[in-house]
C-alpha positions as CSV (number, residue, x, y, z in Angstrom):
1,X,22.5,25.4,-0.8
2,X,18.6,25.5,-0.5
3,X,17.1,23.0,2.0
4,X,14.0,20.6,1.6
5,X,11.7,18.9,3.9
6,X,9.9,15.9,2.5
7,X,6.8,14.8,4.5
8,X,6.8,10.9,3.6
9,X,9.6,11.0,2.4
10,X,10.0,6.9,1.4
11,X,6.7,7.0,0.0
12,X,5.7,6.6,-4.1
13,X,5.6,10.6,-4.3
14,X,7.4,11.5,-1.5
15,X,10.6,9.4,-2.8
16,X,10.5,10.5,-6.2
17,X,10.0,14.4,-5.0
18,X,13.6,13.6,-3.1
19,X,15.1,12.5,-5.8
20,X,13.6,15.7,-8.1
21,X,14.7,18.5,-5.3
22,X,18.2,16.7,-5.2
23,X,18.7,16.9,-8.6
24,X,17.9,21.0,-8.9
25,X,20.0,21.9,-6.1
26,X,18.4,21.2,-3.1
27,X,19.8,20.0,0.5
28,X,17.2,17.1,0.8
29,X,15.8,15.5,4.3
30,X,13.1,13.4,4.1
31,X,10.7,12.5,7.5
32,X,8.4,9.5,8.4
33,X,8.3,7.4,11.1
34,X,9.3,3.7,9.6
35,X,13.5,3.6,9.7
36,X,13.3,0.4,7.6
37,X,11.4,2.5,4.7
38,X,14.1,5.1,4.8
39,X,16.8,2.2,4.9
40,X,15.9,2.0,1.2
41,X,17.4,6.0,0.3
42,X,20.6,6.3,2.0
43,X,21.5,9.1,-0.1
44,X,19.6,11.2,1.8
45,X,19.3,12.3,5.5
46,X,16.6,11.5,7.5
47,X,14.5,12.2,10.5
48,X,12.4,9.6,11.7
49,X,9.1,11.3,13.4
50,X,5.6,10.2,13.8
51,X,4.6,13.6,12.2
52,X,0.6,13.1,14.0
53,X,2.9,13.5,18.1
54,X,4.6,16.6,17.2
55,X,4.1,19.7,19.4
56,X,3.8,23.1,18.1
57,X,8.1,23.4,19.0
58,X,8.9,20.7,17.5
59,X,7.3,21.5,14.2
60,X,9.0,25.0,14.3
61,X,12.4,23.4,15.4
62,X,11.7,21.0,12.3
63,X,11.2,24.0,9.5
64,X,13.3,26.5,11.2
65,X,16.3,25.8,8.3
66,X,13.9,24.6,5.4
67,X,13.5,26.6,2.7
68,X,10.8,24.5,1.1
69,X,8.7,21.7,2.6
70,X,6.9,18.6,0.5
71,X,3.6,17.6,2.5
72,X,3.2,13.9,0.5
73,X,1.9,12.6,3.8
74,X,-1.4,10.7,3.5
75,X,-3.5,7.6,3.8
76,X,-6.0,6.5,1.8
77,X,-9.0,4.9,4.9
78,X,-9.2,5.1,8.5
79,X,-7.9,2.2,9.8
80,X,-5.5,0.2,12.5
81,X,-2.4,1.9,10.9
82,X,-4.5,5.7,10.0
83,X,-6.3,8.2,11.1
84,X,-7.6,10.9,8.1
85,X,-8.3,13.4,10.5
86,X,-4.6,13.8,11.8
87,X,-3.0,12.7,8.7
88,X,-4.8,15.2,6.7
89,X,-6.2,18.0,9.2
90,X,-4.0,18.1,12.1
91,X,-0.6,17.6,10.3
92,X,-1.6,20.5,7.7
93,X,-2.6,22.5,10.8
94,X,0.5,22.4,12.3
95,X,2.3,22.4,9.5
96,X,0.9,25.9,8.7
97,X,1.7,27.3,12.4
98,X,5.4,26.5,12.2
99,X,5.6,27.3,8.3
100,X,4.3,30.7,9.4
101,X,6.9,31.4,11.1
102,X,9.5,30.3,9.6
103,X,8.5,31.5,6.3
104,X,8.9,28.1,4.9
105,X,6.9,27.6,1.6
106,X,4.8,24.7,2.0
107,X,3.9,22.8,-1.4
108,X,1.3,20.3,-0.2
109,X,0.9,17.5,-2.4
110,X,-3.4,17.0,-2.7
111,X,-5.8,15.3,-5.4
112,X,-7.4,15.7,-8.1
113,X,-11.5,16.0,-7.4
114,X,-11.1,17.3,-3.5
115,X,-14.0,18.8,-2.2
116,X,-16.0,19.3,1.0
117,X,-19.2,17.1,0.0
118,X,-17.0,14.3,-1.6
119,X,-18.3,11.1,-1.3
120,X,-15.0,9.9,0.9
121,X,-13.7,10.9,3.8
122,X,-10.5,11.1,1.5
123,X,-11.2,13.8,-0.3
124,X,-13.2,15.5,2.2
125,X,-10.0,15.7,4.8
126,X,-8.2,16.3,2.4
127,X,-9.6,19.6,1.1
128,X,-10.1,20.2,4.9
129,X,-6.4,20.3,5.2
130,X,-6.3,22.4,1.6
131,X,-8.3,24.9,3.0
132,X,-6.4,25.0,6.5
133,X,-3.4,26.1,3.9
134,X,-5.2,28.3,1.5
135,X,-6.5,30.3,4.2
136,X,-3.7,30.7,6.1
137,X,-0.3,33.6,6.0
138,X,2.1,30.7,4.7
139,X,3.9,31.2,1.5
140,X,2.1,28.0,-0.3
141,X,1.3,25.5,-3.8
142,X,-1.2,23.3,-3.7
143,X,-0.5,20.3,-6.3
144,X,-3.7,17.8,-7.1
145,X,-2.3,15.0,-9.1
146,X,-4.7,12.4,-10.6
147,X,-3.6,9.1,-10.7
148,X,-0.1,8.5,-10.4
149,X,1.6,6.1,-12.7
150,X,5.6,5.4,-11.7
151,X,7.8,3.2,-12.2
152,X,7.2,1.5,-8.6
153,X,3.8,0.2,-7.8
154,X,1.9,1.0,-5.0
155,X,-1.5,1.2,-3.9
156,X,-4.1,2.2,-6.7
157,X,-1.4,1.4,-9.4
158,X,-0.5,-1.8,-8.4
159,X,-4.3,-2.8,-8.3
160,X,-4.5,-1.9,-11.6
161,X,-1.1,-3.7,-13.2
162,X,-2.6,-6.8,-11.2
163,X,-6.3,-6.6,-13.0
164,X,-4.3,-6.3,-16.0
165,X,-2.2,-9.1,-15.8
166,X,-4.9,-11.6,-14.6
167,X,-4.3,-14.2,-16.8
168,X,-7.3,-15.7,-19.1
169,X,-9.8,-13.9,-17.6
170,X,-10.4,-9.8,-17.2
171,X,-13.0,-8.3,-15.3
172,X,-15.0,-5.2,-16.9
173,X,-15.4,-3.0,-13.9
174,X,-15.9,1.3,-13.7
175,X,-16.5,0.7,-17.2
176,X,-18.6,4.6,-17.9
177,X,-15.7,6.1,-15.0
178,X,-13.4,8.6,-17.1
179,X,-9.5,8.6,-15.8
180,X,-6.5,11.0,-16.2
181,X,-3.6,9.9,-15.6
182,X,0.2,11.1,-14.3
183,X,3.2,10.2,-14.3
184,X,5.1,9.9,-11.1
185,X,8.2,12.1,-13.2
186,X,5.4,14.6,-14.0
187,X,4.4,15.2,-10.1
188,X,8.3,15.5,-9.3
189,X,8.9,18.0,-11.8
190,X,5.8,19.9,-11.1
191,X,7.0,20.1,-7.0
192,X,10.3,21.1,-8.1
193,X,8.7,24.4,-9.9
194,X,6.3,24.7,-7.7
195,X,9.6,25.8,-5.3
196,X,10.8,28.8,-7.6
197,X,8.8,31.9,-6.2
198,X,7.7,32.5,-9.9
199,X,5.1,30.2,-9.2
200,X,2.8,32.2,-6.6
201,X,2.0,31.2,-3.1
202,X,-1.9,30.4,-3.0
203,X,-1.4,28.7,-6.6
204,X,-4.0,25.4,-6.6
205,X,-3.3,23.3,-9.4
206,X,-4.1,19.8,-11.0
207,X,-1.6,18.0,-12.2
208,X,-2.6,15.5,-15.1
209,X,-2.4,14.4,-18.3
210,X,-4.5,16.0,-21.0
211,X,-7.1,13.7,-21.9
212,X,-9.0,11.2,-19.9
213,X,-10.0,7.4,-21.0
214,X,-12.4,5.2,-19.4
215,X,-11.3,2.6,-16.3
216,X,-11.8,-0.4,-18.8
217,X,-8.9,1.5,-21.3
218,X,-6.9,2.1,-18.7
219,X,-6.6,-1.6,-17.8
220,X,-6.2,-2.9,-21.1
221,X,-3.5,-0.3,-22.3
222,X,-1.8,-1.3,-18.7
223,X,-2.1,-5.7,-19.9
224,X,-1.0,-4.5,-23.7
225,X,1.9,-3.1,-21.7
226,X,2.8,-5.4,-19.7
227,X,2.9,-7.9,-22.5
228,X,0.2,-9.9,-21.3
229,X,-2.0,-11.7,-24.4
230,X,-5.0,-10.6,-24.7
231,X,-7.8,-12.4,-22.1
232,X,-10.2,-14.5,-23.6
233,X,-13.2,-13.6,-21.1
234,X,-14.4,-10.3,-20.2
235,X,-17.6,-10.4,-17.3
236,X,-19.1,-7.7,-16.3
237,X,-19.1,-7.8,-12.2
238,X,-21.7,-7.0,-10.7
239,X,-22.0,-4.4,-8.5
240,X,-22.8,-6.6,-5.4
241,X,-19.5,-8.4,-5.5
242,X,-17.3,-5.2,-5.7
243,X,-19.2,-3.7,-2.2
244,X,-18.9,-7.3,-0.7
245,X,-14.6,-7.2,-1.7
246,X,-14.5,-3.3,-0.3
247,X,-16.3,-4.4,2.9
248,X,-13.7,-7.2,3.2
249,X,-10.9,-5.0,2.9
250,X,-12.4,-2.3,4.8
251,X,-12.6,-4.5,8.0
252,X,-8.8,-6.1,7.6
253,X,-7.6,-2.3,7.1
254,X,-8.6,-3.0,11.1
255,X,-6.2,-5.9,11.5
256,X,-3.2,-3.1,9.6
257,X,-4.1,-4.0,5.9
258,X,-4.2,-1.4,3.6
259,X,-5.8,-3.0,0.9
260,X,-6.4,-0.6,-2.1
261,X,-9.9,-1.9,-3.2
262,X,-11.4,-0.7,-0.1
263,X,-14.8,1.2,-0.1
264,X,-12.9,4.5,-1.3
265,X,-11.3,3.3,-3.8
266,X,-14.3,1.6,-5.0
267,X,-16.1,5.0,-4.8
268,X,-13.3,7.0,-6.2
269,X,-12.9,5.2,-9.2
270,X,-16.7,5.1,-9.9
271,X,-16.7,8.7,-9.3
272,X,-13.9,8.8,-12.1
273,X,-10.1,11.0,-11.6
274,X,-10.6,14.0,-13.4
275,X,-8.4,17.3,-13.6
276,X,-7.8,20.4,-15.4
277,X,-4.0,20.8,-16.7
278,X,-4.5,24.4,-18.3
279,X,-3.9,26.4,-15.1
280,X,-0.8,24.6,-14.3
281,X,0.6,24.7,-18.1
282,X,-0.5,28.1,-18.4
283,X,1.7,29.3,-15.0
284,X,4.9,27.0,-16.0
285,X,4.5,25.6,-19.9
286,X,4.8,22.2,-18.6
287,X,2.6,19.5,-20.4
288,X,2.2,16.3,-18.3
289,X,2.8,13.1,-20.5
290,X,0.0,11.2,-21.7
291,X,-0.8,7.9,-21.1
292,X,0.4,6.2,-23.7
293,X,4.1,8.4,-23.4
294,X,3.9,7.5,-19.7
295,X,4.1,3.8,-20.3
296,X,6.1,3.7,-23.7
297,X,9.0,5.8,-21.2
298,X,9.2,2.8,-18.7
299,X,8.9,-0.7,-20.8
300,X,7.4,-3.5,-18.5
301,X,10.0,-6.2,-17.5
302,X,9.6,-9.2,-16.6
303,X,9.5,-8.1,-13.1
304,X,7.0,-6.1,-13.8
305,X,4.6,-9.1,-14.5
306,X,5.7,-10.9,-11.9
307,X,4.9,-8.4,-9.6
308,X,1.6,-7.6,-10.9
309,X,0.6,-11.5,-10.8
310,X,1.9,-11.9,-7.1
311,X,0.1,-9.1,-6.0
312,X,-3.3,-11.0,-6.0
313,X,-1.6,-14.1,-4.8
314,X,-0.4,-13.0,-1.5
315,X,-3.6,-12.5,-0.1
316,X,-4.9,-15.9,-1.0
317,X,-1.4,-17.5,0.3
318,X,-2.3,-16.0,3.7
319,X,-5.9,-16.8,3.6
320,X,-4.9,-20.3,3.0
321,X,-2.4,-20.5,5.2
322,X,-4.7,-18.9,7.9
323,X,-7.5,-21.2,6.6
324,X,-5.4,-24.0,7.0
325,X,-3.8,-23.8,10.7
326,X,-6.9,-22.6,12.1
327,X,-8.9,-26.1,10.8
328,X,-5.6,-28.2,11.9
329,X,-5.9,-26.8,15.4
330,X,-9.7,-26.7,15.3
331,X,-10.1,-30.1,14.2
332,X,-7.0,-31.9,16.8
333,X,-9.1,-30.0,19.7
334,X,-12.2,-31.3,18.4
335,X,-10.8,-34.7,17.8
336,X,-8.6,-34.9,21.2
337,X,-9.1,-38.8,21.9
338,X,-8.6,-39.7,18.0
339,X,-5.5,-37.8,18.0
340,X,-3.9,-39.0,20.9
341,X,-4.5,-42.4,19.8
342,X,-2.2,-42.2,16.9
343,X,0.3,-41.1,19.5
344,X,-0.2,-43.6,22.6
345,X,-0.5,-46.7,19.9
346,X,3.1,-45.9,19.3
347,X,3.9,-46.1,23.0
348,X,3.7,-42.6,23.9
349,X,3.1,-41.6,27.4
350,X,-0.8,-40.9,27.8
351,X,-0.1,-37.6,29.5
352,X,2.4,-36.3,26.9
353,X,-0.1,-37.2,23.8
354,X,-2.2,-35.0,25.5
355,X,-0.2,-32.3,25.9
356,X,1.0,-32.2,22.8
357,X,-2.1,-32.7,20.5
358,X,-3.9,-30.4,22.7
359,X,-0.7,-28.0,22.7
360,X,-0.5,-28.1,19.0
361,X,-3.7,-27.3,18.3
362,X,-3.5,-24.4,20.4
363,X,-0.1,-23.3,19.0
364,X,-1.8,-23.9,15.3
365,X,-5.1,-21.6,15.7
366,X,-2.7,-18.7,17.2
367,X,-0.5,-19.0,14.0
368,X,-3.8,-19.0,12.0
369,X,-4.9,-15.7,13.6
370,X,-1.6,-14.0,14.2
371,X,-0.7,-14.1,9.9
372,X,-4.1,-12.2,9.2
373,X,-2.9,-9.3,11.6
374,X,-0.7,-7.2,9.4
375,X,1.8,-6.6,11.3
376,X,2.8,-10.3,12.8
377,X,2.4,-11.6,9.4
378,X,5.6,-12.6,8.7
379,X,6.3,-13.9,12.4
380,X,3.7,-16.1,12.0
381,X,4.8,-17.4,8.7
382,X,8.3,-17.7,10.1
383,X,6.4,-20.3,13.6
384,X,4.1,-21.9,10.8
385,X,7.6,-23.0,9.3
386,X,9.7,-23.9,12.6
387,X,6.3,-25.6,13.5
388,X,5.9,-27.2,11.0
389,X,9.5,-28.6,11.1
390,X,8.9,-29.8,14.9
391,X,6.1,-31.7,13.7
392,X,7.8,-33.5,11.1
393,X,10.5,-34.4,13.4
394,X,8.6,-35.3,16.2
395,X,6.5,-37.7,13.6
396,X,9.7,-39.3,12.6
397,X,11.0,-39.8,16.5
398,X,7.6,-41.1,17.5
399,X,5.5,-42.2,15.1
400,X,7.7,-42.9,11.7
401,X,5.0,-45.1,10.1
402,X,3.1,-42.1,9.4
403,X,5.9,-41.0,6.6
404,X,4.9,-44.4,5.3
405,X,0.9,-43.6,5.2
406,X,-0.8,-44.1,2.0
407,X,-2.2,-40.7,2.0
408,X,1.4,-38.6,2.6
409,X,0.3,-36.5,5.7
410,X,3.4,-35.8,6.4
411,X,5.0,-35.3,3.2
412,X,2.1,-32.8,2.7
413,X,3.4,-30.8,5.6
414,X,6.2,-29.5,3.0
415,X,4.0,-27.6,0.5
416,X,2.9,-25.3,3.4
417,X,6.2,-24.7,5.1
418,X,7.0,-23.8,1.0
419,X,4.1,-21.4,0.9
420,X,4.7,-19.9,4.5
421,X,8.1,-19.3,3.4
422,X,6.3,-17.1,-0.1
423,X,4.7,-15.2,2.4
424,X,7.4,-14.5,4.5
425,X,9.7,-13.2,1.6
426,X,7.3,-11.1,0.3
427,X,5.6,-9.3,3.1
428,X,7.2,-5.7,2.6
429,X,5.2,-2.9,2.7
430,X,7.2,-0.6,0.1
């Protein structure tokens, strides 16, 4: 039995290119770093590597039994979590040294519109790590797929079902941009050829639907399908607001977000995702579905519109929440005396009001912070809750009459455990 190596294995296009290989034949084992990604495909085997720390041996001693490797590896922005220049340069590079070698064929999954003087690091790095391959000895396909529309969500696609599903109200953005699609099934199948030697090494290819549509189509086609009625306000934004959002997400891709309306999506989709699908049909007779077949194969659910109307929510459940704890704590440090006072009126010791209100305010501008760093999110949504919990039984052990306080303060306590506890549930990455 033939053996595969998938680079990203857990990934939108690395899982479905698994699941492809698998079902021609192949002896699949996927590789990234994150075990609780892989979790999610016990089917196949894994090896869980940081591909960017891998010496020259252990990239040989990786490909030495694969017949085929899948490079779907890659990251949209530098940031916290990323580094273009090893995803995309030194990872290819290395790649190529032990694929040599080995006489693996590499099929290296690109994109559409690559090129040296792009206008994104993207798309420079990664025809930097296309041309690392194309001039190199290995036995190689280059795939460029446009944009990728699956059945899963992620990235790019998930901003769009989420503009689409807006409810009332839809933006006209990237309204002159022209967009080819793919589906996901489409870049599977393609990888899959692209493994039959018919298909010659040094073969570059796009892999896309026939015709392109403007960005404004895209996203109405994408509400019509998710069954959303049609929006009853359409303003143009202006161009100021969509830099001032990238420049936003840009700097929390610092903090481990990787927001997908950062300043290269912003500029790739005002570029517009273009590709030629002759070469590719010509070499294999495979036409890529169209848009409208791609979403007529996969009818939205209503999961689908739940998912699409969460995905703007999250963001502004933890920018609340953040908001929120970091003017509690502010505020009881500001306002020490005050606070202790509804403390020591009760018959508290002095010294333990103090420690307290000046404890919790501490405790609440941590929690604040911590949630907007990606990766203690959900810790900190999980102490907001217990927290929050200590302070409503402390209240009731010390000063009761509060639950009794025209105003609710404390009963008001229970809406943010209730949205800390949305945040937690949903922070996944994949």
């Amino acid at each position: 039995m033939p053996r595969a190596l998938v680079l990203g294995g857990y990934g939108l296009i690395g899982a479905a290119c698994m699941a492809a290989l698998a079902e021609v034949g192949y002896d699949v084992t996927g590789v990234g770093r994150s075990t609780k990604a892989a979790a999610r495909f016990p089917q196949f085997r894994w090896k869980h590597l940081d591909l960017t720390t891998l010496s020259a041996d252990q990239w040989t001693a990786l490909l030495k039994d694969a017949d085929v490797v899948v490079n779907a590896s890659g990251a949209l922005q530098d940031g916290a979590r990323d580094s273009l220049s090893q995803i995309h340069v030194d990872v290819v590079r290395h790649l190529v040294q032990a694929a040599t070698k080995t006489q693996t064929r590499v099929i290296q999954i690109s994109a559409a519109g690559v090129s040296l003087e792009a206008n994104t690091a993207f798309l420079r790095t990664k025809a930097d790590g296309d041309a690392i391959l194309s001039n190199s000895q290995a036995n190689h396909v280059i795939l460029r797929p446009t944009l990728v529309l699956g059945r899963e969500s992620y990235g790019g696609s998930a901003l769009l079902r989420a503009l689409a599903a807006l409810p009332v109200i839809m933006p006209r953005v990237f309204q002159s941009s022209q967009i080819q699609t793919v589906a996901l099934a489409d870049v599977a199948h393609a990888v899959a050829l692209a493994c039959d030697l018919k298909v010659p090494s040094g073969t570059i290819a796009d892999i896309t639907e026939p015709n392109a549509q403007n960005f404004d189509t895209l996203v109405l086609r994408t509400r019509t399908w998710l069954g959303v009625s049609a929006p009853i306000w359409r303003p143009t934004l202006p161009r100021w607001s969509l830099t001032l959002t990238a420049r936003c997400a840009d700097a929390f891709s610092w903090l481990g977000w990787r927001a997908p309306l950062r300043s290269t999506s912003l500029a790739v989709l005002d570029t517009g995702i273009t590709g030629d699908p002759l070469p590719w049909h010509a070499l294999t007779n495979h036409t890529c579905h169209p848009l409208a077949e791609t979403l007529e194969n996969h009818p939205a659910t209503a999961q689908d519109r739940t998912a699409a109307r969460v995905y703007l929510a999250l963001p502004l459940a933890i920018a609340t929440l953040s908001l929120f704890w970091l003017l509690s704590g502010l505020i009881g440090l500001v306002q020490t005396p005050e606070a202790m006072r509804v403390l020591t009126t009760t018959g508290t010791n002095p010294t333990f009001a103090a420690l307290s209100v000046i404890g919790g305010g501490i405790a609440d501008i941590f929690l604040g912070t911590a949630i907007l760093i990606r990766r203690h999110t959900r810790k900190a949504a999980i102490g907001m809750i217990l927290l929050s919990g200590t302070y409503l039984l402390g209240a009731a052990l010390l000063t009761p009459a509060l639950y009794a306080d025209p105003l609710g303060p404390m009963v008001k306590v229970l809406p943010g455990m209730t949205l800390a506890a949305f945040v937690a549930l949903l922070m996944d990455d994949r």
